[in-house]
Backbone as ProteinMPNN parsed JSONL, in Angstrom:
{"seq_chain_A": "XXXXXXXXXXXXXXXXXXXXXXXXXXXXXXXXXXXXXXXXXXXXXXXXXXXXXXXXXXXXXXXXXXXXXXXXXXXXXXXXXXXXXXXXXXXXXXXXXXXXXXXXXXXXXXXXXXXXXXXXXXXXXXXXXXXXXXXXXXXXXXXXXXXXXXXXX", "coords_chain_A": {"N_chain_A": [[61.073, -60.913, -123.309], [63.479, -61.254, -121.124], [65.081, -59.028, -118.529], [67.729, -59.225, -118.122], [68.757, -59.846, -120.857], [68.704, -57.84, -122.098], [70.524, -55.341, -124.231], [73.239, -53.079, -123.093], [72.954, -49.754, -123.051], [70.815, -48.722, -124.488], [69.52, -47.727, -126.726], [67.488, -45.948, -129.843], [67.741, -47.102, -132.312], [68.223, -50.177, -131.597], [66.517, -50.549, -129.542], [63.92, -50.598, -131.671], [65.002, -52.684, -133.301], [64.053, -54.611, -131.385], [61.39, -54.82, -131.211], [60.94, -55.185, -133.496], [61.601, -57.417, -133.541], [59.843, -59.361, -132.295], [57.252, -58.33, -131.909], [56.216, -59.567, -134.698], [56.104, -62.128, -133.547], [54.286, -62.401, -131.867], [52.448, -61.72, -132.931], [52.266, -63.841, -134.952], [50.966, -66.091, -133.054], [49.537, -65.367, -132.112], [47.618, -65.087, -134.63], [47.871, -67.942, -135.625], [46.608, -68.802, -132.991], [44.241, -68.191, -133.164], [43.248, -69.177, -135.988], [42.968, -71.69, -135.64], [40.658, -71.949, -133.986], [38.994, -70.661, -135.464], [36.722, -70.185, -138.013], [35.721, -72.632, -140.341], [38.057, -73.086, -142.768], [38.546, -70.057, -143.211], [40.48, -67.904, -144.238], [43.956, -66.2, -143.622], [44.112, -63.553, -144.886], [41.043, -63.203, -144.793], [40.592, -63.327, -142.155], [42.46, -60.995, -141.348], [40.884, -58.602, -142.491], [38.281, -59.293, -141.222], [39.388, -58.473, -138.737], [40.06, -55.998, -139.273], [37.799, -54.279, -140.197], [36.265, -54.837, -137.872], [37.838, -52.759, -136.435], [37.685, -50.368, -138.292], [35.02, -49.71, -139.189], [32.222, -49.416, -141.7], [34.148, -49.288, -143.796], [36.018, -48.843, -146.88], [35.953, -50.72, -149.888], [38.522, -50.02, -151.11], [40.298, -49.229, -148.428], [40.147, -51.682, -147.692], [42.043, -52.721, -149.053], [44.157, -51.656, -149.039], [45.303, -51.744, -146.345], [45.651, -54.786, -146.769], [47.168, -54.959, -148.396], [47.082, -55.421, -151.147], [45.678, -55.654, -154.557], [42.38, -54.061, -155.681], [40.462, -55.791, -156.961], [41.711, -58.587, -155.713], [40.856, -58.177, -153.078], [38.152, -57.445, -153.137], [37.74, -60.18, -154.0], [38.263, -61.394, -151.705], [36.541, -60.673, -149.886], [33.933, -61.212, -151.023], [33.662, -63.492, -150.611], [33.637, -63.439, -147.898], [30.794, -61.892, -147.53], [29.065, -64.071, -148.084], [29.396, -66.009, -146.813], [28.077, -64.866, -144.494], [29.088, -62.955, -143.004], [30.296, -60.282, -143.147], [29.047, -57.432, -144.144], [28.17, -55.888, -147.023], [27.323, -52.714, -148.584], [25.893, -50.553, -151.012], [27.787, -47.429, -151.189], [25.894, -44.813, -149.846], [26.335, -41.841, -151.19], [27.981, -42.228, -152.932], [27.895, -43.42, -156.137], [29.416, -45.36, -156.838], [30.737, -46.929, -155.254], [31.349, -49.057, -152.282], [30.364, -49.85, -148.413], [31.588, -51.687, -146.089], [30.84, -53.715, -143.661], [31.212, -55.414, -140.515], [29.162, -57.978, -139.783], [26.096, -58.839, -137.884], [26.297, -61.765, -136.688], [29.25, -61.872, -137.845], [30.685, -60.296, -136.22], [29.948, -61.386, -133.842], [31.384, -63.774, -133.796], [33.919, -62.96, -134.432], [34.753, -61.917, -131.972], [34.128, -64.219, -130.673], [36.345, -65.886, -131.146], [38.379, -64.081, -130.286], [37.974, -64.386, -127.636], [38.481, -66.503, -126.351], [41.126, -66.659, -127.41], [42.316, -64.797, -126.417], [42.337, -65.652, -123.628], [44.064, -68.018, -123.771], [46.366, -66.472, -124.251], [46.649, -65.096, -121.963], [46.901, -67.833, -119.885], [49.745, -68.103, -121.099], [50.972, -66.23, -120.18], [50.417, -66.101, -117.549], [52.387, -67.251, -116.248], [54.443, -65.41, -115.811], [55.535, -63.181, -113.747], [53.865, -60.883, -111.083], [55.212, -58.069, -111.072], [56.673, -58.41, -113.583], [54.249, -58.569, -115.202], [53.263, -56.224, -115.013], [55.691, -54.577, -115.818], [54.892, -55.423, -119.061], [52.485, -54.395, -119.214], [52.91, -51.762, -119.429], [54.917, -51.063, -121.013], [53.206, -51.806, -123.509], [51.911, -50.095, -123.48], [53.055, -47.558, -123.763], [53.728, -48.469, -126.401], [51.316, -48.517, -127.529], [50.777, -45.585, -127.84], [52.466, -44.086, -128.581], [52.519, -45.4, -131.543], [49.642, -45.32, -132.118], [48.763, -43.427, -134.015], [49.817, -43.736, -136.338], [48.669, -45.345, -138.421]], "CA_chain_A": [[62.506, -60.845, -123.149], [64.139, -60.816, -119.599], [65.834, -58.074, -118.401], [69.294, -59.604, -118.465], [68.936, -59.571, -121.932], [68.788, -55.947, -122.726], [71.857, -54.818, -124.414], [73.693, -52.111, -122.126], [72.68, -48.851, -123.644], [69.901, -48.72, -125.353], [68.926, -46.408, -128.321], [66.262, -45.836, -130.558], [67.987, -48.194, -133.104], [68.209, -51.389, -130.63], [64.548, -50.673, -129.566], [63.584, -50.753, -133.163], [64.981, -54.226, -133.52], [63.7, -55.717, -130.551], [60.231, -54.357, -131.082], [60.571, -55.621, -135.132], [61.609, -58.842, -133.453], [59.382, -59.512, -130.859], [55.939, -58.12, -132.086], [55.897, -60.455, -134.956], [56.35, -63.3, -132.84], [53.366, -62.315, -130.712], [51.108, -61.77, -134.008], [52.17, -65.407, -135.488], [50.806, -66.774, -132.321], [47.537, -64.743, -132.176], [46.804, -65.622, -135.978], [47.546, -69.502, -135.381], [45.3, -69.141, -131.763], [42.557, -67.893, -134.009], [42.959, -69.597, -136.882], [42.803, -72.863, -135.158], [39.523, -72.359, -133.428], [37.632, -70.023, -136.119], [35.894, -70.183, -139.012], [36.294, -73.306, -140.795], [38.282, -72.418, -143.757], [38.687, -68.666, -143.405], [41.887, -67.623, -144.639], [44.935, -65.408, -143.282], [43.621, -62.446, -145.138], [39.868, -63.064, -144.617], [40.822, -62.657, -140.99], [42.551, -59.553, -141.322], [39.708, -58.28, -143.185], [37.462, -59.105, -140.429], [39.608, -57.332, -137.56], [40.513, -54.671, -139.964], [36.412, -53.878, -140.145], [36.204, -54.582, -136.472], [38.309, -51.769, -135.964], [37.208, -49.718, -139.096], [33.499, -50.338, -139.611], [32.205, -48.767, -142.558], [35.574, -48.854, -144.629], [35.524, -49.145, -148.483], [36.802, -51.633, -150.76], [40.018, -49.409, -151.524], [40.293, -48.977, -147.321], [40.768, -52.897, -147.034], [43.465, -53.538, -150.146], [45.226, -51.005, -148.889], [45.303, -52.828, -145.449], [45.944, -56.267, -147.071], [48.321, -54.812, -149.457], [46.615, -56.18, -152.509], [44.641, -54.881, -155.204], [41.105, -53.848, -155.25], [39.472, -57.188, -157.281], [42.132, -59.196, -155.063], [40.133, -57.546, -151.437], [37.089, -57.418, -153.841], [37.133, -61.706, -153.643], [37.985, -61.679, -150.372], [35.329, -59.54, -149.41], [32.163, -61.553, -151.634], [33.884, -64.866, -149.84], [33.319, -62.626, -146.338], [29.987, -62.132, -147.885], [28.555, -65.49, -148.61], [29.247, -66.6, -145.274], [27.394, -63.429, -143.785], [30.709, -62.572, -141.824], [30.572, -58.938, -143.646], [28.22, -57.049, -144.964], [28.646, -55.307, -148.201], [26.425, -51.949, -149.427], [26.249, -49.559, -151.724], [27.784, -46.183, -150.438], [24.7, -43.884, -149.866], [26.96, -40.709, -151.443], [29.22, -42.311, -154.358], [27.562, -45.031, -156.214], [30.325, -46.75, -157.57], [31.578, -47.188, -154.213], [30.63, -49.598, -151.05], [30.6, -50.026, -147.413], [31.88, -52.784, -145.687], [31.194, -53.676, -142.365], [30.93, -56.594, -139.783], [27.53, -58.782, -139.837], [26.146, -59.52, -136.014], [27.558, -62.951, -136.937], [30.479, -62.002, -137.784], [30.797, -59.537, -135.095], [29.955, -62.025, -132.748], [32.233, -65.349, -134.239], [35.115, -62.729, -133.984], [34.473, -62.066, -130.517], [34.514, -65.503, -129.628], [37.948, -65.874, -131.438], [39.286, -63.106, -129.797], [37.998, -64.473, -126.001], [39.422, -67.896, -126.617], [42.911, -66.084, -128.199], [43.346, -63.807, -125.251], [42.939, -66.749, -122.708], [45.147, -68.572, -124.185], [47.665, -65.68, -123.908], [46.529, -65.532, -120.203], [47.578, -68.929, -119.583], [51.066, -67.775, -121.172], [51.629, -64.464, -119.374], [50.583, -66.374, -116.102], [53.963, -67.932, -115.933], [55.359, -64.296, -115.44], [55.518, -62.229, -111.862], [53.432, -59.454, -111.473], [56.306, -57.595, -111.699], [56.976, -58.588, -115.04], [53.805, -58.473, -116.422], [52.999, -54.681, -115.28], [56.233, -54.228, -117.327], [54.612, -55.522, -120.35], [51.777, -53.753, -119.961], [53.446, -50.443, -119.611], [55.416, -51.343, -122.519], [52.476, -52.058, -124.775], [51.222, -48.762, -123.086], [54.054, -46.414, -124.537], [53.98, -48.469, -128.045], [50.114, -48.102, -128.359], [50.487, -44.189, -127.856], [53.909, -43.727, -130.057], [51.794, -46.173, -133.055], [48.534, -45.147, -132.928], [47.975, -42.255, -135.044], [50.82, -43.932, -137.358], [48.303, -46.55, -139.313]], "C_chain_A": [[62.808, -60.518, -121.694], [64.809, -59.39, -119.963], [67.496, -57.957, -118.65], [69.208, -59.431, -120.293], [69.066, -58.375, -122.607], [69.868, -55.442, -123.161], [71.718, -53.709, -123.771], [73.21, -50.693, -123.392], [71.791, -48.337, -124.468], [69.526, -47.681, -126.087], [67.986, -46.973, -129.266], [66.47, -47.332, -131.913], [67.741, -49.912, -132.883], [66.783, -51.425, -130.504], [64.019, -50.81, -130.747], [63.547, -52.202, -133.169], [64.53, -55.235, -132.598], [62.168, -55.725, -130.871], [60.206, -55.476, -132.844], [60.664, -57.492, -135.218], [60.607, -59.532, -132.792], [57.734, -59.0, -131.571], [55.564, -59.12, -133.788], [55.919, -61.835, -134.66], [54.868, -63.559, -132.288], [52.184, -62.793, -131.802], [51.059, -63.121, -134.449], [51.066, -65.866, -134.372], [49.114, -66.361, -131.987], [46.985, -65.206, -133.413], [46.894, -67.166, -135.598], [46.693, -69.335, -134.156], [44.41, -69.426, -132.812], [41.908, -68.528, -134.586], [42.426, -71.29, -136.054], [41.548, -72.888, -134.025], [38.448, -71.348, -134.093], [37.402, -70.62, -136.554], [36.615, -71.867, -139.68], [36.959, -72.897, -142.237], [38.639, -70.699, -144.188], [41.012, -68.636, -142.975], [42.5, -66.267, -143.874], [44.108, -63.918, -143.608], [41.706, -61.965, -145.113], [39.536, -62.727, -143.306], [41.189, -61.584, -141.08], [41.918, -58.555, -141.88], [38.241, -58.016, -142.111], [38.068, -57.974, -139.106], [40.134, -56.011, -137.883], [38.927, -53.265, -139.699], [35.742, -53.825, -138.795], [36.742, -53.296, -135.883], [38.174, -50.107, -136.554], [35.818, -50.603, -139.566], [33.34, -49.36, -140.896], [33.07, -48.279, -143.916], [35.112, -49.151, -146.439], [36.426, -50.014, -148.725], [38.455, -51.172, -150.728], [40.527, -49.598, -150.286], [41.077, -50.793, -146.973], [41.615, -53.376, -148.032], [44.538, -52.915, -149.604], [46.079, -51.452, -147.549], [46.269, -54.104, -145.567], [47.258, -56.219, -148.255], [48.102, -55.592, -150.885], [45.762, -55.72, -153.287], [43.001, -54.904, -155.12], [40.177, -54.778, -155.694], [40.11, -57.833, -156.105], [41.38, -59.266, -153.623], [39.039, -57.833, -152.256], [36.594, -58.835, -153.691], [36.919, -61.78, -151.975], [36.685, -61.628, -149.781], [34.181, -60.494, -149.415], [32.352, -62.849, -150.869], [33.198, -65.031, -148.494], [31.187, -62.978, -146.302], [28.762, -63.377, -148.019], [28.639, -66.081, -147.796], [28.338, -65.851, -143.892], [28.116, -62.995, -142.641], [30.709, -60.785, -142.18], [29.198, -58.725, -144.209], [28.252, -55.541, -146.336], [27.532, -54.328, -148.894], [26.791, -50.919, -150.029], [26.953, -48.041, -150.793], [26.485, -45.311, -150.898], [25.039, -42.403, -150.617], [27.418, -40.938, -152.713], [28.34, -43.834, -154.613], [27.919, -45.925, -156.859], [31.384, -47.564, -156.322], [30.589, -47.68, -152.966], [31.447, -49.772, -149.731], [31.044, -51.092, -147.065], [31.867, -52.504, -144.195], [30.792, -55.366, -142.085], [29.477, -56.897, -139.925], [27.535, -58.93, -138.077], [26.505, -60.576, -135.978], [28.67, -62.691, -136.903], [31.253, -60.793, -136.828], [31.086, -60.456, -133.842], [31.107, -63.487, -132.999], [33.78, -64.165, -133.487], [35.497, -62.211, -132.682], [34.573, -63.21, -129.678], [35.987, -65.791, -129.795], [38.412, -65.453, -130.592], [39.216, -63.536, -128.198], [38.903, -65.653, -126.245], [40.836, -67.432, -127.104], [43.295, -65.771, -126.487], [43.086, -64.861, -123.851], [43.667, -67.539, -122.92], [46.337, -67.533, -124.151], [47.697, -65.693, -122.085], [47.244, -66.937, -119.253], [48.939, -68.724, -119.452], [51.693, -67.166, -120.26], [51.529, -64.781, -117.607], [51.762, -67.101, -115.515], [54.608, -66.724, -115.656], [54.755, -63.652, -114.455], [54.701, -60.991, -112.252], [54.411, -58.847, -111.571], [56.512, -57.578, -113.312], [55.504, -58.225, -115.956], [52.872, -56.834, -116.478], [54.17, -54.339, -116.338], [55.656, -54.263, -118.417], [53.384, -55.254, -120.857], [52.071, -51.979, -119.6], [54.049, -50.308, -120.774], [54.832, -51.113, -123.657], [51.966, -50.756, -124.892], [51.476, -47.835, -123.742], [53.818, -47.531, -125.954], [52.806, -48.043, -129.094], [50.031, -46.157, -128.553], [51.465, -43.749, -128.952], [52.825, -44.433, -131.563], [50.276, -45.734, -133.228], [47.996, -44.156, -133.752], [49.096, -42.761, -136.188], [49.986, -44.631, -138.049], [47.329, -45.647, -140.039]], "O_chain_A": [[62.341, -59.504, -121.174], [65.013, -58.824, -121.037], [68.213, -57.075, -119.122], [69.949, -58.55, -120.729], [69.597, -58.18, -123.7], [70.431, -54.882, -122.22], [70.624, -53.156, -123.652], [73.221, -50.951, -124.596], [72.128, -47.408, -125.201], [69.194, -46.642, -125.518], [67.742, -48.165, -129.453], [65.658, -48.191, -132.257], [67.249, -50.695, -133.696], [66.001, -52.12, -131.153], [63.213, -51.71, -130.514], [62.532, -52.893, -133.083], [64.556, -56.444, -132.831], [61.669, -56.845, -130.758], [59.392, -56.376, -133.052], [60.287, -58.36, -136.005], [60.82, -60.738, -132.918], [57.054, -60.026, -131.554], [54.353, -59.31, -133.907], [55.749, -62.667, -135.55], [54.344, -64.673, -132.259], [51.365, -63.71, -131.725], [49.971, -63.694, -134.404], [49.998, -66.06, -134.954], [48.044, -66.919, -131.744], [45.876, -65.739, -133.359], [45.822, -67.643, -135.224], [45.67, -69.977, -134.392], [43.959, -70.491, -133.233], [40.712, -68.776, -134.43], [41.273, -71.699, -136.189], [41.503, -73.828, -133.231], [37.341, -71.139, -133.597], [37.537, -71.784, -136.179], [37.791, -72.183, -139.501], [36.163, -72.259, -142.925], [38.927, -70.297, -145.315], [41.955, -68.969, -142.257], [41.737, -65.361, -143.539], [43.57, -63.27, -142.711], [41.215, -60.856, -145.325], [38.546, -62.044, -143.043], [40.274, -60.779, -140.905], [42.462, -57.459, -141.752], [37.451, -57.072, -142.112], [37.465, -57.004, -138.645], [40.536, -55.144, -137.106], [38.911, -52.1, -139.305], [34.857, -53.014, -138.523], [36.17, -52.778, -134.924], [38.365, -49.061, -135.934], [35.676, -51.71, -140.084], [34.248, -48.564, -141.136], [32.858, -47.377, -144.727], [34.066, -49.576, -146.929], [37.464, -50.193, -148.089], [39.388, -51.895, -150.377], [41.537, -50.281, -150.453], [42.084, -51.07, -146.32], [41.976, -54.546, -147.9], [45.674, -53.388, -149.608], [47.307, -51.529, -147.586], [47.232, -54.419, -144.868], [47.976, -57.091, -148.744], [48.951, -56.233, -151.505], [44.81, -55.232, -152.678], [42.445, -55.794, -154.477], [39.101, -54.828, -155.099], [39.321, -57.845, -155.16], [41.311, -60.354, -153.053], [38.835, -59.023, -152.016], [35.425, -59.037, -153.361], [35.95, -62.064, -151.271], [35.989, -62.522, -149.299], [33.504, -60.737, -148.416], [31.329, -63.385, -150.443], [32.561, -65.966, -148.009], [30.505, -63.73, -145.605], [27.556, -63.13, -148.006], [27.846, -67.023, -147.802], [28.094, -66.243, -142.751], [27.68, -62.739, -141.519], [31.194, -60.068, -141.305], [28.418, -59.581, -144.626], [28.377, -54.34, -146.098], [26.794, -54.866, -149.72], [27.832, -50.318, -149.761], [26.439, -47.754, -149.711], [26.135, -45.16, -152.068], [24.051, -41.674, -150.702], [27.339, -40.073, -153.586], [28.148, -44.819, -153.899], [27.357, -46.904, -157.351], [32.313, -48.367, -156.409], [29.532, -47.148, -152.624], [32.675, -49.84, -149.676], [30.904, -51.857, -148.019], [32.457, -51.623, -143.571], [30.339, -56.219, -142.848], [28.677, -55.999, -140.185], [28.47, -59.066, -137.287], [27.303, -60.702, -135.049], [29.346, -63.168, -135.991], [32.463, -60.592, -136.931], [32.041, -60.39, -133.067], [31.49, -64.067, -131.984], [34.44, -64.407, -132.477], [36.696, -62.119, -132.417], [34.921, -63.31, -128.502], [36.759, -65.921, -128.844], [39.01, -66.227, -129.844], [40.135, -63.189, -127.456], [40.124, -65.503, -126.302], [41.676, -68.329, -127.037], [44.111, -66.246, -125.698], [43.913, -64.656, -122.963], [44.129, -67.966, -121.862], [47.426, -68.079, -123.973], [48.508, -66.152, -121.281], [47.909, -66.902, -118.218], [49.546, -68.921, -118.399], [52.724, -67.469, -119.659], [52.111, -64.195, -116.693], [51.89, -67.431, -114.336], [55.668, -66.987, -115.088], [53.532, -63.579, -114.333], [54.759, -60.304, -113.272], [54.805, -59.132, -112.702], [56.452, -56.571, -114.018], [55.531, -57.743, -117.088], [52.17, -56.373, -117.378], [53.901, -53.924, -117.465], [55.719, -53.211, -119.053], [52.949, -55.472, -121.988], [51.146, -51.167, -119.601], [53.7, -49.424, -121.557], [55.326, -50.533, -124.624], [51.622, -50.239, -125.955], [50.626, -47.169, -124.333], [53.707, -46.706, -126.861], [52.781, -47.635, -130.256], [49.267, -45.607, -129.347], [51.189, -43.16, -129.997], [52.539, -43.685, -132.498], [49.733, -45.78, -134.332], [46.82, -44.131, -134.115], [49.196, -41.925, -137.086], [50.736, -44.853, -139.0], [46.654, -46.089, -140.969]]}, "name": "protein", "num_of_chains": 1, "seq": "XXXXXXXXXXXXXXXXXXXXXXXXXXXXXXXXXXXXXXXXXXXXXXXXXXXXXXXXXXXXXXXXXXXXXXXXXXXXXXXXXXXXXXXXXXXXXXXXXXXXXXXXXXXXXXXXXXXXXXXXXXXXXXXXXXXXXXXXXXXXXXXXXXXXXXXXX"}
């Protein structure tokens, strides 16, 4: 968003809606990058599954429905799909043994690594149309939203 655009006065409410407008815009555009040069076939939620475990290694079954917002067989397919491609790897918990780990495979460690270089040059490309100027703004921006959001998830 330019600067001219900024409604005069800004409050917590306004920031709200620009932020509610504006950061799913960004995410559409990162999931289509992705999707369009990962996995063949890996679905919306089989991705967020993988960068969910990228970011939480070790998580449990319950850990990624709750994530995906879907019940625990529903993450449970996902998961054996993850599985069967050796994108995840799936073990017993060593403590509770009705309960398992989930983490990334070095495959699928490394596939979503390539995603993610190929995504974020392709944003590079984008963001190189804007002035330095502009694009220290937007990473000061992201600066204050990652510190306000991250202990919120």
């Amino acid at each position: 968003m330019n600067s001219e655009h900024l409604p005069k006065g800004i409050n917590p409410e306004t920031c709200a809606a620009e932020v509610m407008e504006t950061i799913p815009l960004v995410m559409r555009f990162i999931r289509a990058q992705m999707r369009s040069q990962g996995e063949p076939n890996l679905s919306v939620p089989q991705f967020r599954t993988m960068m969910f475990l990228y970011r939480h290694p070790g998580s449990s079954l319950s850990n990624v429905a709750e994530h995906l917002g879907v019940t625990r067989p529903t993450a449970s397919v996902i998961c054996d799909r993850l599985v069967q491609r050796s994108l995840i790897d799936r073990a017993e918990h060593p403590k509770q043994r009705r309960s398992v780990v989930l983490k990334l495979t070095e495959t699928g460690c490394d596939r979503l690594q390539e995603m993610r270089q190929i995504t974020r040059a392709k944003i590079a490309d984008i963001l190189a149309e804007l002035s330095e100027d502009q694009m220290l703004h937007v990473v000061e921006g992201l600066g204050i939203l990652n510190s306000v959001f991250k202990d919120s998830e």
